[in-house]
C-alpha positions as CSV (number, residue, x, y, z in Angstrom):
1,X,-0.7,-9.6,-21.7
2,X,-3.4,-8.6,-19.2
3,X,-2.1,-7.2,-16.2
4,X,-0.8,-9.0,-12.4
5,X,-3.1,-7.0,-9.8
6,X,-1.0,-7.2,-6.5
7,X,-3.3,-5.6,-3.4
8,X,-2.3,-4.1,0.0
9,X,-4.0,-6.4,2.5
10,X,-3.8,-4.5,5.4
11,X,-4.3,-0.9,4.1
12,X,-7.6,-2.3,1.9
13,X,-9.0,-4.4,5.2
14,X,-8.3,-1.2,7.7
15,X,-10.2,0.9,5.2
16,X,-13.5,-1.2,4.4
17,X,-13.6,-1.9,8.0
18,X,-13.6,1.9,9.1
19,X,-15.8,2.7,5.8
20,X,-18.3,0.0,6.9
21,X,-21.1,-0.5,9.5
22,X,-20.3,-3.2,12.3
23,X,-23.6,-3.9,11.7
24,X,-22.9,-6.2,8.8
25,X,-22.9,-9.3,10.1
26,X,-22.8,-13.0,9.4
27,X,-25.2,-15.9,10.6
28,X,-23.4,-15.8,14.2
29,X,-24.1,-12.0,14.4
30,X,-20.3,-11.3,14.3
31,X,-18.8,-8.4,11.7
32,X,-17.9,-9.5,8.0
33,X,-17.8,-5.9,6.7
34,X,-14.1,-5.4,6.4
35,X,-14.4,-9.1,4.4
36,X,-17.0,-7.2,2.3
37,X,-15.2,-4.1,1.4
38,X,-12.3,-5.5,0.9
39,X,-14.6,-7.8,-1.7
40,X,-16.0,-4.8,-3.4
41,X,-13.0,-3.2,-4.2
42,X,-11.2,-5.6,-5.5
43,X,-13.8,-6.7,-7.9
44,X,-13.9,-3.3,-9.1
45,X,-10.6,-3.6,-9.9
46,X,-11.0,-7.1,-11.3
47,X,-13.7,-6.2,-13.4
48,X,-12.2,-3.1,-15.0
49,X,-8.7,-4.1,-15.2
50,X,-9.0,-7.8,-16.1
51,X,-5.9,-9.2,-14.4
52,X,-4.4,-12.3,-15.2
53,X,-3.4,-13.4,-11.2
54,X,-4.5,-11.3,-8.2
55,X,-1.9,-11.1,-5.6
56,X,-3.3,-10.3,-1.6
57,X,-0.3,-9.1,0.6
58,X,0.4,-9.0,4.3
59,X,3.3,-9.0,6.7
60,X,4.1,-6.8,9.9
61,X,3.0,-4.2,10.9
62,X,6.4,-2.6,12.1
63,X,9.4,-4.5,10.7
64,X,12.1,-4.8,12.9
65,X,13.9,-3.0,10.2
66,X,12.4,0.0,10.6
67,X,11.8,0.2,13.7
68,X,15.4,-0.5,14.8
69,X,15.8,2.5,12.6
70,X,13.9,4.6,14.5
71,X,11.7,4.2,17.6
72,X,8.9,6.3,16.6
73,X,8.0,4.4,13.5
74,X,4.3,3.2,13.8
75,X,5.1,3.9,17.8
76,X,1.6,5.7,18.1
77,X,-1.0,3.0,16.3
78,X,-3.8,1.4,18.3
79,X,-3.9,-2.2,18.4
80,X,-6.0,-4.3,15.8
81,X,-9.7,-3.8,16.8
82,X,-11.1,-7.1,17.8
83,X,-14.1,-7.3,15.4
84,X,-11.4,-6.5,13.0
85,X,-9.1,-9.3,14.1
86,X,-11.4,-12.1,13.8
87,X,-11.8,-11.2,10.0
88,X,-8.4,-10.6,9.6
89,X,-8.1,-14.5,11.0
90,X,-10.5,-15.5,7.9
91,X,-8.1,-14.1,4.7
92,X,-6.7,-17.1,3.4
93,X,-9.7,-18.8,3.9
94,X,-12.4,-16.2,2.7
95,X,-9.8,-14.6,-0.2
96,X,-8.5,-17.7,-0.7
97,X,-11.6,-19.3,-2.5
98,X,-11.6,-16.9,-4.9
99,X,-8.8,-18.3,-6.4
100,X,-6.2,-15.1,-5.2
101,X,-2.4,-16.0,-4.2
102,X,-1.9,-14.7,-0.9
103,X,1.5,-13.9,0.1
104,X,2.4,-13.6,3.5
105,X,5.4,-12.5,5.4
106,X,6.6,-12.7,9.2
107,X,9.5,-10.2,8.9
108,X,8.5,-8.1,5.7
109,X,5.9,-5.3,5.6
110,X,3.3,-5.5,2.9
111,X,4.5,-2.8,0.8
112,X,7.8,-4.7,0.4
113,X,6.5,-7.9,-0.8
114,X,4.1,-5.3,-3.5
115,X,7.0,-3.7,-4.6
116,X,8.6,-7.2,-4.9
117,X,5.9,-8.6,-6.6
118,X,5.8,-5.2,-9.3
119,X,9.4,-5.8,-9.8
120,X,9.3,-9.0,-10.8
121,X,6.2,-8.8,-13.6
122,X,8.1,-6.0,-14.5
123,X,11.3,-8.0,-15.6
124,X,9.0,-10.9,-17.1
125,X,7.4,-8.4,-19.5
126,X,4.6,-8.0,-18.0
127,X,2.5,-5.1,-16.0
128,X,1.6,-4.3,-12.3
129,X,-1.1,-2.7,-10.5
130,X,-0.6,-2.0,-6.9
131,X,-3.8,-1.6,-4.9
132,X,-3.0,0.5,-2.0
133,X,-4.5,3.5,0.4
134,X,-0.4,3.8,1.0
135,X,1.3,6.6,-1.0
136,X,4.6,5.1,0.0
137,X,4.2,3.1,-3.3
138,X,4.0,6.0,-5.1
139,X,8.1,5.2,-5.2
140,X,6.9,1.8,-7.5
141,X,5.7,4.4,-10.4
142,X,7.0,3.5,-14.0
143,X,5.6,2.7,-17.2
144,X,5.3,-1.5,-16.2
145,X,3.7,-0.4,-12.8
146,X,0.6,1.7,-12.1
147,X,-0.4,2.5,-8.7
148,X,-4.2,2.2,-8.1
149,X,-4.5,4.6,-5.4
150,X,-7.9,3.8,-2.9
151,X,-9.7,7.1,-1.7
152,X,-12.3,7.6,1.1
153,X,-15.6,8.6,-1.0
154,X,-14.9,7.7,-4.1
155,X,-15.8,4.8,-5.8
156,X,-13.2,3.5,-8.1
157,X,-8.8,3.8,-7.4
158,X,-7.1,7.0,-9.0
159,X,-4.7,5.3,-11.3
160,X,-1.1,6.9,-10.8
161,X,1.8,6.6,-13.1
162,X,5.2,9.0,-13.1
163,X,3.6,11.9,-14.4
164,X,0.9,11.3,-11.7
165,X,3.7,11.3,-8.7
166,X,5.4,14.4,-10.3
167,X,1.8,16.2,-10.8
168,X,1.1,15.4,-6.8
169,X,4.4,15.9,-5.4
170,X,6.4,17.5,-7.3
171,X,9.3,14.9,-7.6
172,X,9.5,11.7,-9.3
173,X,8.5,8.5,-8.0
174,X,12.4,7.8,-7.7
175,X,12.8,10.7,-5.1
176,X,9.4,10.1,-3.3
177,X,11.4,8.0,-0.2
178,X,13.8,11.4,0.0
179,X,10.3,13.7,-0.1
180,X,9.3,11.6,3.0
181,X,12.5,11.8,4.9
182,X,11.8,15.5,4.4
183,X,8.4,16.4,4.4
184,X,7.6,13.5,7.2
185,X,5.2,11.2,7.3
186,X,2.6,11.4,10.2
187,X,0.8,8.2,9.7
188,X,4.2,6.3,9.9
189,X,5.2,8.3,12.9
190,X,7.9,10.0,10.8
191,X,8.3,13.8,11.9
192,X,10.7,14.6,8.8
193,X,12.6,18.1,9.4
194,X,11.4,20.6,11.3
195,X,8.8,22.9,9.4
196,X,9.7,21.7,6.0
197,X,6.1,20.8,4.2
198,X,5.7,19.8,1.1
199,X,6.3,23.0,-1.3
200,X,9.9,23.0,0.1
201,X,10.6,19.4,0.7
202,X,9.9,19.1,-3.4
203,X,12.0,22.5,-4.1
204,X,14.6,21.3,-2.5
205,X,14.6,18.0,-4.1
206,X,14.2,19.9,-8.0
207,X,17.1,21.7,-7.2
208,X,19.3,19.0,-5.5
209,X,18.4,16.1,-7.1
210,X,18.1,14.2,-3.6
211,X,18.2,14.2,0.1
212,X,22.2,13.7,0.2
213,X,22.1,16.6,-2.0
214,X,20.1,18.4,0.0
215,X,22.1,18.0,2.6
216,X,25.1,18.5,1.4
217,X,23.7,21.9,0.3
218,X,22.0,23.0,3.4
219,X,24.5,25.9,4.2
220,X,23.2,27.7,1.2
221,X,19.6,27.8,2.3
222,X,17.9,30.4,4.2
223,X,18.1,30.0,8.0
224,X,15.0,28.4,8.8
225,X,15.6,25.4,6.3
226,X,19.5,25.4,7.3
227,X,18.8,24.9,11.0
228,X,15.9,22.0,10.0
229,X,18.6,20.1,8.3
230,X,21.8,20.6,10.0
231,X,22.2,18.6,13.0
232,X,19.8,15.9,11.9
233,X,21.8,14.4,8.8
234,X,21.5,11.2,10.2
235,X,18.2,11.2,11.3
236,X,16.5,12.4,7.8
237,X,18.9,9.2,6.1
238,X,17.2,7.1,8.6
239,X,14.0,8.9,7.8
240,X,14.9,7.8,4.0
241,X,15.5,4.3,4.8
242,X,12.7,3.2,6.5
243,X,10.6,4.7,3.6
244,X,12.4,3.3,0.6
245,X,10.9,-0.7,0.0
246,X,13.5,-3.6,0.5
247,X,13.1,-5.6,-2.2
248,X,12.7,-10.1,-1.5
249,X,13.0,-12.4,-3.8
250,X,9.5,-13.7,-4.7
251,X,8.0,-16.1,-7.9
252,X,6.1,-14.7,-10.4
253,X,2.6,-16.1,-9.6
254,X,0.5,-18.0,-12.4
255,X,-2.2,-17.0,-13.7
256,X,-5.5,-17.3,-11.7
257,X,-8.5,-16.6,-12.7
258,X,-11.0,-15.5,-10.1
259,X,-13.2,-18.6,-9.6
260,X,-16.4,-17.1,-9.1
261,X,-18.3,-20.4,-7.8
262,X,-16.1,-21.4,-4.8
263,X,-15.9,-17.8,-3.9
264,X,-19.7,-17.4,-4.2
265,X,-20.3,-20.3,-1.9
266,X,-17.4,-18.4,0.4
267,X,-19.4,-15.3,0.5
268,X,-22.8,-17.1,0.9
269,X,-21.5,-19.1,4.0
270,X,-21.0,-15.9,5.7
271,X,-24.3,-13.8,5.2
272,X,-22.9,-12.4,2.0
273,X,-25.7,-12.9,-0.3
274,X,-26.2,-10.4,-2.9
275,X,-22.0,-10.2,-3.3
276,X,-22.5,-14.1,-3.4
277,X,-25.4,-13.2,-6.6
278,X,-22.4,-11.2,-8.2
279,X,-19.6,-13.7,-8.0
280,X,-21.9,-16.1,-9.1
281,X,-22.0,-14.0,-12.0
282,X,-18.9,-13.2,-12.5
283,X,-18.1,-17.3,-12.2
């Protein structure tokens, strides 16, 4: 069974826009290369991987959730640019004509409805890639889910399974929400506990099995990790929480096809002409 590909919207739009000269523009002179990125990658992904639906996902950008959880969480990040916006404004229409579910959620975060979406193919028999820049869904690693992990500079996704996650961090993809509680997470806003990094976070975690553990065992450790943890039980749960994916019910999607003609004419309309020539191709 060919694979569901199920892509982070946000984190794959913020990237191709950052990666990509405003100067790409369509007939009316405004930006389209965040559209165009975001284009280029997943057909990258669609090309080598085959999949039998694509899957684009977006939701908020702080969930109430999380944020309820703790203040700080995404506290520091700038607004949506404006050129950025106005694409953002053109997903279902743009992404929507190449034949790609989009899934959208008012209360969920994107990497909840991906780790939805994995779950379910999983059950049904099937298998998931996750197109992210977000390591957060390192936590979705198994042997029916394969991350497909977007790096700046390189041209095609590092593909990560379990041994992948262990290899990187030193725990398995199971434990990965109790590495961030520890190690923190600065793009999230997440400070974790106090001079723990990412060598101790994981030791901890090999010899306690989890944060709880951890925690539980924190009179044991040397000073410096016993004053970073005691005192702040709560917080570093809270930590764990607002990394580990709530999981929503969602319907497995058909399969789809990418239809290469209507999203040909979709890139053409918009000054996309030689990613128009490849769809066309593709179609």
């Amino acid at each position: 069974m060919p694979p569901l590909l199920v892509v982070d919207g946000p984190s794959l739009l913020y990237r191709a826009f950052f990666a990509l000269p405003d100067s790409i523009t369509d007939d009316d002179g405004k930006p389209v290369n965040a559209l165009l990125g975001m284009a280029n990658l997943l057909l990258y992904s669609i090309e080598e991987k085959q999949p039998r639906a694509t899957v684009l996902c977006f939701g908020a950008e702080a969930a109430h959730y999380r944020t309820d959880a703790y203040a700080g969480y995404h506290a520091e990040r700038p607004p949506v640019p404006d050129d950025l916006a106005h694409q953002w404004a053109q997903v279902d229409d743009f992404f929507g004509a190449f034949g790609f579910h989009i899934a959208t959620s008012e209360d969920l975060e994107a990497d909840d409805l991906l780790g939805s979406y994995a779950t379910v193919e999983a059950k049904a028999g099937g298998h998931a890639l996750l197109l992210t820049g977000d390591r957060d869904m390192y936590q979705c690693a198994s042997d029916d889910v394969t991350v497909l992990y977007v790096r700046t500079g390189k041209q095609g996704p590092d593909e990560v399974g379990p041994a992948e996650v262990l290899d990187r961090y030193g725990v398995p993809p199971a434990a990965v929400p109790d590495f961030i509680a520890l190690r923190g997470d600065p793009s999230d806003g997440l400070p974790g506990a106090k001079g723990i990094g990412e060598k101790t976070a994981a030791d901890l975690l090999r010899r306690h099995g989890s944060l709880d553990g951890v925690l539980d065992a924190a009179i044991r450790e040397k000073p410096g990790v016993r004053k970073a943890l005691f005192g702040n039980e709560d917080l570093l749960r809270a930590f764990r929480d607002i990394a580990t994916l709530r999981h929503v019910e969602v319907k497995r999607p058909a399969d789809a096809p990418l239809d290469g003609e209507r999203a040909a004419a979709a890139a053409r309309a918009r000054g996309m002409n030689r990613l128009a020539e490849r769809l066309a191709k593709l179609g």
